[in-house]
C-alpha positions as CSV (number, residue, x, y, z in Angstrom):
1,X,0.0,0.0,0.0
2,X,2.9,2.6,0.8
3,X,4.3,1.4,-3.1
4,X,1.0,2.2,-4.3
5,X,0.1,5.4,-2.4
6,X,3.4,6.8,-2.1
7,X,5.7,5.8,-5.0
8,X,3.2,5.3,-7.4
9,X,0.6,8.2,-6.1
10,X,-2.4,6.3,-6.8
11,X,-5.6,7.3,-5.6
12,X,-7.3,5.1,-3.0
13,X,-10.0,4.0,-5.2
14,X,-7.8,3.1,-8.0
15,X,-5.1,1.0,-6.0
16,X,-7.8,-1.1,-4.6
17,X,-9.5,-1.5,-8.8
18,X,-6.0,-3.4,-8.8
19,X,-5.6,-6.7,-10.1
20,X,-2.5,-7.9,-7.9
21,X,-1.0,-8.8,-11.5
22,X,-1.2,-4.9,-12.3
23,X,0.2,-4.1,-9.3
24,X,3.3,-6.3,-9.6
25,X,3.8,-5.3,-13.2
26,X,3.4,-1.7,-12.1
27,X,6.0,-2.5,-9.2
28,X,8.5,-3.9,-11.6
29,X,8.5,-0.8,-14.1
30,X,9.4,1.2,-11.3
31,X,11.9,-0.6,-9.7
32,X,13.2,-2.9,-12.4
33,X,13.1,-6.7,-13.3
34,X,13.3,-9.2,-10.2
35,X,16.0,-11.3,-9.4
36,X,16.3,-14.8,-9.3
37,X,17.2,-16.5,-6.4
38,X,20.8,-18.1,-5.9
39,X,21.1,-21.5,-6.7
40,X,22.8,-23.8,-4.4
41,X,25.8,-24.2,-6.9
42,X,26.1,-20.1,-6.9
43,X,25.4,-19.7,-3.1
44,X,28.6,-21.8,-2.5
45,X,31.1,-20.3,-4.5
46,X,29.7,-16.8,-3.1
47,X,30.7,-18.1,0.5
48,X,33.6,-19.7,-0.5
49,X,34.8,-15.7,-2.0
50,X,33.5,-14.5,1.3
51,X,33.8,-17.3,4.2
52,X,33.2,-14.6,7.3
């Protein structure tokens, strides 16, 4: 709701007309494409670089 009200500056009545698949394509044009997850294979060499 603070996306939608604040970044977005929708109105009340037309953040709640919102299909959640609008909303999230709406997210993503404003803050880019998601990210996948690391894979286990990725996640390993990452804490083998940085073992702390």
């Amino acid at each position: 709701m603070a996306f939608g009200f604040g970044r977005l500056r929708l109105s009340s009545e037309a953040f709640w007309r919102l299909t959640p698949r609008e909303l999230a394509a709406a997210i993503g044009r404003e803050t880019g494409p998601a990210h996948a997850p690391l894979d286990r294979a990725s996640l390993a060499a990452l804490m083998a670089r940085f073992p702390d």
